[in-house]
C-alpha positions, 0 to 999 in steps of 0.5 A: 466480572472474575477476579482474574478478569479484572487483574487482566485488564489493569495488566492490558491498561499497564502494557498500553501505558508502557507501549506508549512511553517506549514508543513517544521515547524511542521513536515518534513516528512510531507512536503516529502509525500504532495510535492515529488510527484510534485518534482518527475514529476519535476525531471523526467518529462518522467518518468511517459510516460516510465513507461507507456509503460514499464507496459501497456503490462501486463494489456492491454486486460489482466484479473486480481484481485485488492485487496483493494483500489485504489493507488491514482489514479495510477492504474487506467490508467492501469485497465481501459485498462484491459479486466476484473479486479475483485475486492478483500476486506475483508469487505463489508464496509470501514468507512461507504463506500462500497467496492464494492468487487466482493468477500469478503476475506482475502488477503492470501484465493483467493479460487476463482481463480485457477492456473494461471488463471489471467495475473496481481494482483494490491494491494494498501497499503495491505501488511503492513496490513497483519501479514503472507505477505509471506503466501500472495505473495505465494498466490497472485503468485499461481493464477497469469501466468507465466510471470504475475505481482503483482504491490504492493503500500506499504508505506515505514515507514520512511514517516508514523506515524511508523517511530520511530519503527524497520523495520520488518526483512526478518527473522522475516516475515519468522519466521511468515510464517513458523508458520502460523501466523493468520491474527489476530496476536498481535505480534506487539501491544506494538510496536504500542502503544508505538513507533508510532504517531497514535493519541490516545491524548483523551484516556488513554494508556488502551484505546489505546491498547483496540483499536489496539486490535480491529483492530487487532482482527477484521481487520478495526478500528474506529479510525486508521489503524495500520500496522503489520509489517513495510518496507521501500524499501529495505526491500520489495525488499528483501521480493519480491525476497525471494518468487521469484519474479523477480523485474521490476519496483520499485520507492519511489514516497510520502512515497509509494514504487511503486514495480512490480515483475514478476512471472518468468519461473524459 
């Protein structure tokens, strides 16, 4: 090993070393998204191997849809074992990179897919931007086969700038669903303005609400992505059985809630 190889490396380990104090000092639920991931392949060193087959049977050689971006990698290492993934935005672009979607529309119209056509739905840190999740899953159900899955990354609120705000309850998401709340709902922008940590230091409160507003008005933002609604994993649990789906897979894994359902017979 070079010299300059090593010095690089006790530079790394000093660096690390930093980051931890920084953040165990200035923010604990920050120190639990950047090192639960490593302490969780720690703690259950197989796990990731049993997931693997416990899942890969409902991706391999199967046809199916990603909505939005990729789960940090997770998927990956089933969707390339699929024999065709289309995939879902609703913008062409995202902070100035295309998306390249197959087809360009909101989470909750599939109007391209027919009844039970695909075998899985992958979606990463969708839901909680969405204001009708139910009009959603009902939707995401429709189009997947019988026995087919939906495998959501969903942030829990706890390790978010949303942790100051109340979860979002199963009634209310119901009240919503039986409304027909719209994708541009602005139900929750006070919550927003004043109960979470997105950074508006350099305006003035008017400003801020301007910018939520603009999010949620048109669905992206210049500056930060708030969320609808908010959940933590108990909540999602409840919200995926409520549309009856049968759970089969759920792990807290950073501050992402890692949940595969099934679409059963019943």
């Amino acid at each position: 090993m070079s010299k300059n190889s090593s010095v690089l490396k006790k530079v790394r380990k000093i660096f690390g070393f930093t980051r931890f104090i920084l953040l165990t000092t200035l923010n604990p639920r920050k120190i639990w998204v950047a090192y639960h991931p490593i302490f969780y392949k720690i703690l259950h060193p197989t796990q990731e191997a049993k997931n693997q087959r416990k899942l890969l049977p409902y991706f391999k050689n199967k046809k199916g849809i990603r909505i939005g971006g990729a789960l940090r990698g997770e998927f990956k290492n089933y969707l390339k074992n699929a024999s065709k993934v289309i995939n879902v935005d609703a913008v062409p672009f995202f902070f100035g990179k295309p998306t390249n979607a197959d087809y360009l529309t909101d989470a909750t119209d599939l109007y391209f897919a027919k009844d039970d056509e695909f075998d899985f739905l992958c979606s990463s840190h969708v839901l909680e931007h969405l204001a009708n999740p139910i009009k959603a899953l009902k939707e995401w159900m429709r189009v997947i086969k019988k026995e087919g899955i939906i495998y959501c990354g969903v942030p829990d609120k706890r390790f978010t700038f949303d942790h100051k705000r109340q979860r979002t309850t199963l009634c209310h998401l119901i009240d919503d669903y039986r409304r027909n709340i719209g994708p541009h709902d602005i139900t929750h922008i006070y919550d927003v303005l004043f109960n979470s940590d997105l950074k508006y230091d350099s305006v003035n409160r008017e400003q801020a609400f301007n910018r939520i507003l603009q999010y949620y008005m048109s669905g992206r933002s210049p500056t930060s992505q708030p969320h609808h609604h908010v959940y933590t994993k108990e909540d999602l649990i409840a919200l995926f059985k409520y549309v009856g789906l049968e759970i089969i897979f759920v792990s807290l894994i950073g501050e992402t809630i890692h949940l595969v359902a099934k679409k059963s017979e019943l």
